[in-house]
C-alpha angles and dihedrals in degrees: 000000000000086000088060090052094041083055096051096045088046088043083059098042100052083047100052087042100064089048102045092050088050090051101053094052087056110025094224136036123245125180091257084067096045088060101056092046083057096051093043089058089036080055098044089049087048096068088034090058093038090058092038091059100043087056095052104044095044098110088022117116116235122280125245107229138335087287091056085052099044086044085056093040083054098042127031097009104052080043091063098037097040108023096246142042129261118284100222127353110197113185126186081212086241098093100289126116132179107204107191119199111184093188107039105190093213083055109044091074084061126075114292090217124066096279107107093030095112084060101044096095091057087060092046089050091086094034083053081053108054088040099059089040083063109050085042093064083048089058092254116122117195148156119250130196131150137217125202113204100166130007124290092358114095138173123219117200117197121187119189122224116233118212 
């Protein structure tokens, strides 16, 4: 269990961090800094999620086809990265997934109100990271962006890009 709470204090750092060093070059921050923190932590989760997945399918068969994968993404790999499964995965069956997780490990540290709503994206960008990193080293390669509702709970949506 402490290395579940080493990885959440570690998962903050790194965030305030980021923000925080693109803020004293500037003074302020501007959405246009906002979005390269973002893609700095999306970056960092990348190669996160690329080495992940190359661990845990190691002795893994290949998959059939892009549900197989998500069904693995949603199952044993956000088990071993974030303690627990999805809580609900919803295709259109053309490339796009919607992956809900109601109790967001990297969230639930956070108020459980609305407080803190405004910052939440700050705290997906790495998890959307590590996701698509993921799903790169699979031969998929997607877009991912998440979306919180309601403290801790968050919803992933992943859409695959067809070549």
């Amino acid at each position: 269990m402490a290395d579940g709470v080493l990885f959440e204090f570690l998962h903050m750092e790194m965030v305030s961090h980021v923000f925080k060093d693109q803020q004293s070059t500037n003074g302020e921050m501007n959405n246009k800094d906002r979005a390269v923190c973002t893609s700095v932590l999306e970056g960092m989760g990348f190669r996160v999620g690329q080495g992940l997945i190359e661990r845990f399918t190691r002795d893994s068969p290949s998959f059939k086809d892009e549900l197989d994968i998500m069904k693995f993404i949603c199952k044993d790999f956000w088990t071993q990265v974030f303690r627990r499964q999805v809580d609900n995965l919803r295709t259109n069956h053309q490339g796009t997934y919607v992956l809900q997780d109601n109790k967001f490990v990297l969230l639930t540290q956070l108020s459980s109100g609305k407080q803190y709503l405004d910052d939440a994206p700050k705290y997906l960008a790495y998890s959307c990271g590590v996701i698509r990193g993921a799903l790169s080293s699979l031969g998929l390669d997607s877009v991912v962006t998440a979306e919180v509702s309601l403290m801790p709970s968050c919803k992933f949506q992943v859409v695959i890009q067809k070549l």
